[in-house]
Jmol script that loads the backbone (N, CA, C; Angstrom):
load data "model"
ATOM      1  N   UNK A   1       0.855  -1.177   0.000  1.00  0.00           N
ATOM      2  CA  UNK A   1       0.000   0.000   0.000  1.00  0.00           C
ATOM      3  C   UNK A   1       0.895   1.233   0.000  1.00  0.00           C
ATOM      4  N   UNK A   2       0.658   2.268  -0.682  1.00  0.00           N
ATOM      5  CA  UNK A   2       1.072   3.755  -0.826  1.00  0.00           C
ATOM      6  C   UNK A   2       0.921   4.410  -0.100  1.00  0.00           C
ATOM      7  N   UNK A   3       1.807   5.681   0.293  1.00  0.00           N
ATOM      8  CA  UNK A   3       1.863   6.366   1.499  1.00  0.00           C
ATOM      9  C   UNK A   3       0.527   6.974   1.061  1.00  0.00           C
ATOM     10  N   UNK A   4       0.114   7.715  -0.459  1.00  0.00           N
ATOM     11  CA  UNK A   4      -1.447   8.322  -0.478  1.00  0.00           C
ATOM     12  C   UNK A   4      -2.490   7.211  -0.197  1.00  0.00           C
ATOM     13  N   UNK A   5      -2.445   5.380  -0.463  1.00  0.00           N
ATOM     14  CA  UNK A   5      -3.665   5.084   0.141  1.00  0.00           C
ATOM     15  C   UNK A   5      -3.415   5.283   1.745  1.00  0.00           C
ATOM     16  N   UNK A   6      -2.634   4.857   2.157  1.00  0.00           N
ATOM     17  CA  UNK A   6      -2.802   5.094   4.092  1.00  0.00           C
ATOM     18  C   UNK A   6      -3.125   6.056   4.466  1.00  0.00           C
ATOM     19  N   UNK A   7      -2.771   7.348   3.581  1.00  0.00           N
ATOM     20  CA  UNK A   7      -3.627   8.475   4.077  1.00  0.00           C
ATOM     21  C   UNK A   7      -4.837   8.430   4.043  1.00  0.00           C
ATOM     22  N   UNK A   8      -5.401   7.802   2.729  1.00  0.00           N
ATOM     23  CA  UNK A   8      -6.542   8.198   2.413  1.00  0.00           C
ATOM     24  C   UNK A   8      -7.494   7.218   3.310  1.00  0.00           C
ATOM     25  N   UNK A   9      -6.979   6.001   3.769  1.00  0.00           N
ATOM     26  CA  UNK A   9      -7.258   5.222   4.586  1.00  0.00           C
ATOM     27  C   UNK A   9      -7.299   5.787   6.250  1.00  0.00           C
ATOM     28  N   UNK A  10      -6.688   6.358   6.389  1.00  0.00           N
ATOM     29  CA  UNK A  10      -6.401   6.812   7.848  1.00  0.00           C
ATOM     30  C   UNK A  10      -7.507   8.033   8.331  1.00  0.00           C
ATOM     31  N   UNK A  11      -7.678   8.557   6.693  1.00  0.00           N
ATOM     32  CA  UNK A  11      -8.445   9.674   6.962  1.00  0.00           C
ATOM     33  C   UNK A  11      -9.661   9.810   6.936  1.00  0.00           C
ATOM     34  N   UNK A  12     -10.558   8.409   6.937  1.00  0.00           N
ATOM     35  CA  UNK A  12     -11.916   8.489   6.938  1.00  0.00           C
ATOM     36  C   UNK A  12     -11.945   7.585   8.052  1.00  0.00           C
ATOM     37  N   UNK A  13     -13.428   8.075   8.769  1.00  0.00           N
ATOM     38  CA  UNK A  13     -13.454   7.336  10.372  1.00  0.00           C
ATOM     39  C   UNK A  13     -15.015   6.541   9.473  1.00  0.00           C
ATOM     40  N   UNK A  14     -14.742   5.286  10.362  1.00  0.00           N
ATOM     41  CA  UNK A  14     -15.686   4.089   9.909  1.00  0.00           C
ATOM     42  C   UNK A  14     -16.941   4.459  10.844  1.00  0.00           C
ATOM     43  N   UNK A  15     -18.178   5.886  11.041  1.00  0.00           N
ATOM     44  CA  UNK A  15     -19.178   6.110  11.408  1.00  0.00           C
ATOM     45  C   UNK A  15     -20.284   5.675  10.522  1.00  0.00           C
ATOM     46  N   UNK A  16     -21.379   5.377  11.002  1.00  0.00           N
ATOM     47  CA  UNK A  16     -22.509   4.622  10.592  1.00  0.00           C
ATOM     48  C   UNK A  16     -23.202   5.929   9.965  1.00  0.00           C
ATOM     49  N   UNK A  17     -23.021   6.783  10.671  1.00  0.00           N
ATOM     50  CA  UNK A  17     -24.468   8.145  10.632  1.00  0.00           C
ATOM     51  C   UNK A  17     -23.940   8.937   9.663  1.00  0.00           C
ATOM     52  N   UNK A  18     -22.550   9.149   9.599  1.00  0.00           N
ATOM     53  CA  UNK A  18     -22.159  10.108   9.426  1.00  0.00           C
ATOM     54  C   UNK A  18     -20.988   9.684   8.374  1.00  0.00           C
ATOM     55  N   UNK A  19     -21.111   8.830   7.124  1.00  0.00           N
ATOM     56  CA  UNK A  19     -20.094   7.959   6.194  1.00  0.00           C
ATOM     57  C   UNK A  19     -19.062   8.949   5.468  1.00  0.00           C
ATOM     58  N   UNK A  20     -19.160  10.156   5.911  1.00  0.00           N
ATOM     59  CA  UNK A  20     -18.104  11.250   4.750  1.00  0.00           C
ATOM     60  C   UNK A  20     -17.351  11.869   5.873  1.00  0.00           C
ATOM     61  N   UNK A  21     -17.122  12.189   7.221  1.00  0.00           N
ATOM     62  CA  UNK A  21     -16.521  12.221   7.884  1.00  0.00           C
ATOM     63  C   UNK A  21     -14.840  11.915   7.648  1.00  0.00           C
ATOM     64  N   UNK A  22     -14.100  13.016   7.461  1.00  0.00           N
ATOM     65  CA  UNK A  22     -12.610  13.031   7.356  1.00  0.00           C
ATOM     66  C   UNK A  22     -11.695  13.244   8.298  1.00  0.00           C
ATOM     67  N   UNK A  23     -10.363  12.744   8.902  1.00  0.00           N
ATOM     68  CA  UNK A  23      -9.639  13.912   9.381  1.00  0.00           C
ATOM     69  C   UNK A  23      -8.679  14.548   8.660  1.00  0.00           C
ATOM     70  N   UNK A  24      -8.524  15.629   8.878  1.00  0.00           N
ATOM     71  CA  UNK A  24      -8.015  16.909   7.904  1.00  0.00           C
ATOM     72  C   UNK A  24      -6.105  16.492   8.300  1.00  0.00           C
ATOM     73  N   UNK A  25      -5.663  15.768   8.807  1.00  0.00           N
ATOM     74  CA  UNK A  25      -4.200  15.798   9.100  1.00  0.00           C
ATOM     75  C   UNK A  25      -3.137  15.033   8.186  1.00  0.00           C
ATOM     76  N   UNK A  26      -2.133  15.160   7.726  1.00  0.00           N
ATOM     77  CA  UNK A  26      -1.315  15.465   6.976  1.00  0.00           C
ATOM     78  C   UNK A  26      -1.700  16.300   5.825  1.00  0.00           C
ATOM     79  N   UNK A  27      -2.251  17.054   5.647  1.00  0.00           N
ATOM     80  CA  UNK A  27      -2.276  17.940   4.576  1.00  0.00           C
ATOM     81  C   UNK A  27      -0.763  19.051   4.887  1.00  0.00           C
ATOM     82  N   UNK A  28      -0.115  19.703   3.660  1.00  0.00           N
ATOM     83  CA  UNK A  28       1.038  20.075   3.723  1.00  0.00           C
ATOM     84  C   UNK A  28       0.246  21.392   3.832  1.00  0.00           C
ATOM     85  N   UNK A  29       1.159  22.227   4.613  1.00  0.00           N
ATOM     86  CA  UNK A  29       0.709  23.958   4.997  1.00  0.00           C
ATOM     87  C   UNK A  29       1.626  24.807   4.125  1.00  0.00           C
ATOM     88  N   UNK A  30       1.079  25.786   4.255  1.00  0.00           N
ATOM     89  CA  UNK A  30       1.978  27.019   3.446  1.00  0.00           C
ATOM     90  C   UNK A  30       3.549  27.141   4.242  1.00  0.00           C
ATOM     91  N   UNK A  31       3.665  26.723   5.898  1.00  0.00           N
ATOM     92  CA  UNK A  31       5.183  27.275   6.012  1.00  0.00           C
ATOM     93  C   UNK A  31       5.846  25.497   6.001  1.00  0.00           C
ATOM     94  N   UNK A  32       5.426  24.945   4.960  1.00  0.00           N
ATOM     95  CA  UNK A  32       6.139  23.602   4.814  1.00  0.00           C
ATOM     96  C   UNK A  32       5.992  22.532   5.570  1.00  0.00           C
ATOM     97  N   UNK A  33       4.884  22.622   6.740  1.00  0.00           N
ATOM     98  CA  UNK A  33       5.225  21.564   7.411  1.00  0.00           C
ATOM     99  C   UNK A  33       3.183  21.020   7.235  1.00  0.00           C
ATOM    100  N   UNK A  34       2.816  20.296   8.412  1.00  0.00           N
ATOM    101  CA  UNK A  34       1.675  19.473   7.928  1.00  0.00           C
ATOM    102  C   UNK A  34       0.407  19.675   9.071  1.00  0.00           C
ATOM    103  N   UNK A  35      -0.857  19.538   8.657  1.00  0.00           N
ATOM    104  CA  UNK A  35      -1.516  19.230   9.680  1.00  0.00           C
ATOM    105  C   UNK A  35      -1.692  17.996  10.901  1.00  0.00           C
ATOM    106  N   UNK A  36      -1.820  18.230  11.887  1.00  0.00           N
ATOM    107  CA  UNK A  36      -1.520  17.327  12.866  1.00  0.00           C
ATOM    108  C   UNK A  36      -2.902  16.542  12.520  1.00  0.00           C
ATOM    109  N   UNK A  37      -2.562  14.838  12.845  1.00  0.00           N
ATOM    110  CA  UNK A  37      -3.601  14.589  12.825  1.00  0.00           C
ATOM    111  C   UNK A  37      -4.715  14.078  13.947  1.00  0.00           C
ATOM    112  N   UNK A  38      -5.877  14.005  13.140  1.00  0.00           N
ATOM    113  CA  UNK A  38      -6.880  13.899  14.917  1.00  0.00           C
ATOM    114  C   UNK A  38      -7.202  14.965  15.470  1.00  0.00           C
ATOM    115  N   UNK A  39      -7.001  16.253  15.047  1.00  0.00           N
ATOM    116  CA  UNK A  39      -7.376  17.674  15.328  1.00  0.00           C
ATOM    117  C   UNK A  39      -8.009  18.374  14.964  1.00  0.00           C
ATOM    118  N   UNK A  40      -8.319  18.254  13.210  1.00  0.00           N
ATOM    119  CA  UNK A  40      -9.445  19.166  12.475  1.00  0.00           C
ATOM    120  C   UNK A  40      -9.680  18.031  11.489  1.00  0.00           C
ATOM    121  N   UNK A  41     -11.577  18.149  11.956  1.00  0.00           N
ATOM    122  CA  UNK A  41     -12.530  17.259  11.187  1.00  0.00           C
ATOM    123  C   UNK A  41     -13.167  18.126   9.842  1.00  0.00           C
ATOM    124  N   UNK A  42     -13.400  17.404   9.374  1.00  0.00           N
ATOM    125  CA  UNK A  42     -14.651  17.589   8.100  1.00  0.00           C
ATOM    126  C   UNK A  42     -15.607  17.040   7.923  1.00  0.00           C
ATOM    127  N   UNK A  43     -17.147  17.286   8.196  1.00  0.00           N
ATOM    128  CA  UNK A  43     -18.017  16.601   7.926  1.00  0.00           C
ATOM    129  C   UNK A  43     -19.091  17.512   7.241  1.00  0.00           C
ATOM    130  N   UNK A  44     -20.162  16.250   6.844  1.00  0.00           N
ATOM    131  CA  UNK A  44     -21.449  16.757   6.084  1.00  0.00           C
ATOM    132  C   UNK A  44     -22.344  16.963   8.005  1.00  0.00           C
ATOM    133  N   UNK A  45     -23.777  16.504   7.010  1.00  0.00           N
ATOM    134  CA  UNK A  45     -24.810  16.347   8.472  1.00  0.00           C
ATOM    135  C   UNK A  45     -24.472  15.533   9.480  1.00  0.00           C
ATOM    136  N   UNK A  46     -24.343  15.899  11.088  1.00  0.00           N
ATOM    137  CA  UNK A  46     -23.760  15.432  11.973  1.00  0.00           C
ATOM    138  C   UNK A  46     -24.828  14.604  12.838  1.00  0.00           C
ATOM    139  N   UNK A  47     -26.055  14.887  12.495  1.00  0.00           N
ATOM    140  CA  UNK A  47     -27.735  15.002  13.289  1.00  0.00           C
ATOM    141  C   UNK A  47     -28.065  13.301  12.951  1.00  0.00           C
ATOM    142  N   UNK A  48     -27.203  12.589  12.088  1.00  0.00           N
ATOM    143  CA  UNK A  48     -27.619  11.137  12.370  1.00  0.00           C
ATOM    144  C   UNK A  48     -26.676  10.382  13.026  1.00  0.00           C
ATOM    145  N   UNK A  49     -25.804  10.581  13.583  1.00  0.00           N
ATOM    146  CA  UNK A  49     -25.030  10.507  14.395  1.00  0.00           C
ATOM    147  C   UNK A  49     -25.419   8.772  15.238  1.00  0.00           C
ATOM    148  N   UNK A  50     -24.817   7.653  15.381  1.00  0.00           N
ATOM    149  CA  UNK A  50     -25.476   6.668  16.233  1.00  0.00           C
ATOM    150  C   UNK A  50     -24.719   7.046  17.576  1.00  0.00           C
ATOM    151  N   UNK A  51     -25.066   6.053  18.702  1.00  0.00           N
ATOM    152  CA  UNK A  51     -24.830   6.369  19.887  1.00  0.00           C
ATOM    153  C   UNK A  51     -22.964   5.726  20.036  1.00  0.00           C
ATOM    154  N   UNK A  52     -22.688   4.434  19.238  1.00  0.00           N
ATOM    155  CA  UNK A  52     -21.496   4.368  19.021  1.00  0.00           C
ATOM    156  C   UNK A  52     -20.744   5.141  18.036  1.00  0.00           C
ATOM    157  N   UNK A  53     -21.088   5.952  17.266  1.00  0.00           N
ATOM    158  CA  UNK A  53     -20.338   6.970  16.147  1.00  0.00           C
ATOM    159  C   UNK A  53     -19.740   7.732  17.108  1.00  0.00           C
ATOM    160  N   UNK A  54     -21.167   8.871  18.091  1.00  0.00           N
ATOM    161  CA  UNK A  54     -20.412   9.510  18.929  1.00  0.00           C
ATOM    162  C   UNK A  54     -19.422   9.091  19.944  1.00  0.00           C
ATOM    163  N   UNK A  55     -19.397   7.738  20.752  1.00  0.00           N
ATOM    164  CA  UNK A  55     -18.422   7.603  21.560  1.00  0.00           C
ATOM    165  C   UNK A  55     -16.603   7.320  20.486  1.00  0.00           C
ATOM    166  N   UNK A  56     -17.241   6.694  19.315  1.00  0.00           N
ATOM    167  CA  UNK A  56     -15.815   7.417  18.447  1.00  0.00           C
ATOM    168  C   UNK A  56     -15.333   8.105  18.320  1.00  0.00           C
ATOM    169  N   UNK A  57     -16.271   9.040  18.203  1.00  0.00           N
ATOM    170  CA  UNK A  57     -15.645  10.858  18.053  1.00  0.00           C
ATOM    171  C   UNK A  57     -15.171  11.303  19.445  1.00  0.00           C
ATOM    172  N   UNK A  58     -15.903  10.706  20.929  1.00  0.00           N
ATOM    173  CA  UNK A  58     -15.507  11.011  22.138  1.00  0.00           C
ATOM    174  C   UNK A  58     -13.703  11.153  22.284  1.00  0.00           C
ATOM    175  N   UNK A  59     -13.109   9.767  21.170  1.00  0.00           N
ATOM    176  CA  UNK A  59     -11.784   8.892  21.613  1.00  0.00           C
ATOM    177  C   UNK A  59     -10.577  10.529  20.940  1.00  0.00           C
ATOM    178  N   UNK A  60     -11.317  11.743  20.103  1.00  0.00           N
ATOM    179  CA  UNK A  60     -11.141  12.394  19.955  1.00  0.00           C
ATOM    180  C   UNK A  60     -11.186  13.809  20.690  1.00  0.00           C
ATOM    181  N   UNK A  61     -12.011  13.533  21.428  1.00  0.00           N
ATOM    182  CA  UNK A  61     -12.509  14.741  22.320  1.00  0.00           C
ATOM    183  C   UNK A  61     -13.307  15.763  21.301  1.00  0.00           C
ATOM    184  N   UNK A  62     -13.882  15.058  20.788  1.00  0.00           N
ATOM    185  CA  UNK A  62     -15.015  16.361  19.943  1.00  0.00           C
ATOM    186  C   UNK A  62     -16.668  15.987  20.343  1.00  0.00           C
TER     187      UNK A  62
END
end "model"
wireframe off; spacefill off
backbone 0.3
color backbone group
């Protein structure tokens, strides 16, 4: 596997409610270095959410 599939693998969380859910980390920044990951999400509608999706997102603190 390729360092872009593991990203691309790493970067979607396996939620039921909520299937487009990303995390935003390794993306490269303007002063050269990267986003941390596990820190900034991306999602669509959050409102179907199951009761185990959210304790996933808990393991995040969001």
């Amino acid at each position: 596997m390729s360092a872009d599939q593991t990203n691309t693998f790493q970067r979607r969380l396996d939620l039921e409610g909520a299937p487009n859910i990303r995390d935003l980390g390794g993306y490269a920044t303007a002063d050269g270095g990267t986003t941390r990951w596990g820190r900034i999400f991306r999602a669509g509608r959050l409102s179907a959410l199951t009761p185990s999706d959210k304790a996933t997102l808990q393991q995040f603190n969001l």
